[in-house]
C-alpha positions, 0 to 999 in steps of 0.5 A: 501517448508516445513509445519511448526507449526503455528505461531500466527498471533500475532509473524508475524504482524505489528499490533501484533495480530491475533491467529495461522491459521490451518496450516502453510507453509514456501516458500523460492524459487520461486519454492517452492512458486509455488509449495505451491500455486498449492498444496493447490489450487488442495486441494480446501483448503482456503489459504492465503499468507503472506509476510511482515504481515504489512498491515493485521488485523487478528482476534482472531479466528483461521484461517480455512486453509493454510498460505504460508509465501512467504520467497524469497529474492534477486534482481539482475539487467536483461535488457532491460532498457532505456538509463541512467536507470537500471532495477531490477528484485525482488522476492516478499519476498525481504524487502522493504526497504532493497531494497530502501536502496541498491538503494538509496546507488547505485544512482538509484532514483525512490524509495526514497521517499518511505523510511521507509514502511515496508513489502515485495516488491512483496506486493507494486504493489497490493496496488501501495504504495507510498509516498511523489509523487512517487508510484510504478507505476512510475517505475514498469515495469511488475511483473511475477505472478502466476494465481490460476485459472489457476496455470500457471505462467505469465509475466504482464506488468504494464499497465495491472495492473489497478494500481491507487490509492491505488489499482490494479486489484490484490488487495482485497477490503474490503468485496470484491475479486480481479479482478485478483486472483493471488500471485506475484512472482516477480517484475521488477522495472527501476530506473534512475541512477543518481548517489550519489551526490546532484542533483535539485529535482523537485517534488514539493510535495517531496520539501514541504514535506522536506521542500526543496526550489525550485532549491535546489539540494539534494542527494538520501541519504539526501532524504531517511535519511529525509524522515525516520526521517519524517516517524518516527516522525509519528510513521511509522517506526518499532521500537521494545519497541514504541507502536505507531509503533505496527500498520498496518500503515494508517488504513483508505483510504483518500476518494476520492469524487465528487466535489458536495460532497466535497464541502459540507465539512468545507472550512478549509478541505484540499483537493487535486484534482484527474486528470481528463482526459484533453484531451478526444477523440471525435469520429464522424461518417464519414458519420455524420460530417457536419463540425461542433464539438460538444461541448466537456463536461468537468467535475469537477475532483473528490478530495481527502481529507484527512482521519487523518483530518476527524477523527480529526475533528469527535471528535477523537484525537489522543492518543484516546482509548475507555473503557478498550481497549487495542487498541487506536489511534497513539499519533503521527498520528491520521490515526494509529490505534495501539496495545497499549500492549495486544490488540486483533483484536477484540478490534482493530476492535471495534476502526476502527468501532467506527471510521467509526461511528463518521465520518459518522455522522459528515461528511457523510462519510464512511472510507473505510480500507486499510489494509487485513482484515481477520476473522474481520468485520467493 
């Protein structure tokens, strides 16, 4: 563990802005993670992580106390896995999509669709990333972290999570704390091993998405070289002189509404319906069963609609900036808010805002942001 000088938010983010915090630490071993964190705890001090930097939007005020880069990095495969599974345990600091790369080209499935996100892997369970129907949740086996109430460190298993949509029970809502406060050490995630060659690929949302026929058999590499093909043409893969790429990926949450209220959209608005529970547990007082069961009540399933066709539809196309700001909507994918060169978080923060402002009016609705916002309100 050493304290380094700060660095600018600006230099550490996918968005490329935000000013230097107070005070900056670099952690390059577990042990030195764990080290940082109950040194700046038993301080009282404020404190941050930072890991991959790509779903934060950092503001243009100085941030009042420690930053703690998590720097770890590696995996290597432990036991325990089913039969025709491998398991892998992975420090938090480790790339992404380094990691989707060694096992795509080792014949492990499970993490291909999800090509092409940036970041670090100890970040992918607090929101539960995903893309084209795989999530992490699919393959995570349990994470070990470390808990600020406490500063004692722990194995959870991934049930214990309240992995959903988006979300976990370490994730910081806008405007709100984690249910859990605690950093991730490292994950262990069980990938099926497959192999290198063609096989069917089932999931139909993944088959639509790269435009696969149904029985149609494709390798893990065709899949990943496809989907960072799709990833890119939205403007979702990092590439250093395109400021579309200059974002913190989708800004906003697909909202998720009670079938009343979806119903009230324009019928042309794609929507996808959330599982409910198909199979409710019916509990009946011994003492109280006359031999008849009462009606089951079901209830409509909540729906998902999609954010980037709300902003569209509320007037705001792509390519779209307000007066001489330096921030505007993505020219590939109207769910990007990007850093058009220069831009503030300020400026980023006003666009989100104005965004928020004309789908609600048109819509009734609020979009919730994805990513970490710090010292920037909407």
């Amino acid at each position: 563990m050493s304290e380094v000088s700060p660095i600018p938010f600006s230099q550490l983010t996918t968005l490329r802005v935000g000013a230097a915090p107070e005070r900056m630490v670099e952690a390059r071993t577990r042990e030195e993670l764990v080290s940082a964190l109950r040194d700046v705890w038993s301080d009282d001090d404020e404190w941050m992580v930072l890991g991959g930097g790509s779903n934060l939007l950092v503001g243009d005020e100085p941030f009042p106390g420690t930053v703690i880069r998590i720097l770890t990095s590696g995996f290597q495969v432990v036991d325990g896995a089913r039969d025709g599974f491998v398991r892998l345990r992975v420090e938090a600091g480790q790339n992404w999509d380094e990691l989707v790369a060694y096992a795509v080209a080792h014949g492990l499935a499970g993490i291909e669709a999800m090509s092409g996100i940036p970041g670090t892997t100890g970040a992918a369970p607090i929101q539960n990333v995903g893309a084209y129907g795989q999530e992490i949740v699919q393959t995570l086996v349990e994470v070990e972290l470390i808990d600020e109430a406490t500063g004692e460190v722990s194995t959870v298993p991934a049930a214990d999570l309240g992995l959903g949509p988006r979300t976990s029970v370490l994730k910081r809502h806008y405007d709100s704390a984690p249910e859990r406060e605690a950093v991730i050490l490292s994950l262990t995630l069980e990938l099926e091993s497959v192999g290198t060659g063609p096989r069917p690929l089932h999931d139909a949302r993944l088959r639509g998405a790269l435009g696969v026929a149904d029985g149609a058999e494709v390798s893990l590499s065709w899949i990943r070289e496809h989907v960072l093909a799709i990833r890119a043409a939205k403007g979702m893969v990092l590439e250093g002189p395109d400021p579309d790429t200059h974002s913190a990926g989708s800004f906003f949450q697909n909202p998720i509404l009670p079938e009343a209220v979806a119903r009230t959209l324009p019928p042309e608005c794609p929507r996808w319906p959330v599982e409910p529970d198909l199979d409710p547990v019916v509990v009946i007082p011994l003492a109280a069963y006359d031999g008849a069961l009462p009606p089951i009540e079901s209830s409509r399933a909540d729906v998902k609609v999609p954010a980037a066709w709300l902003i569209e539809h509320a007037g705001i196309e792509k390519g779209f900036r307000l007066p001489r700001s330096r921030a505007g909507v993505s020219t590939k994918h109207a769910l990007a808010l990007t850093n058009r060169g220069g831009a503030t978080g300020g400026e980023v923060g006003e666009l989100a805002r104005f965004i928020q402002s004309r789908v609600a009016a048109e819509f009734g609705i609020v979009l919730q942001p994805e990513p970490v916002l710090v010292g920037v309100e909407l």
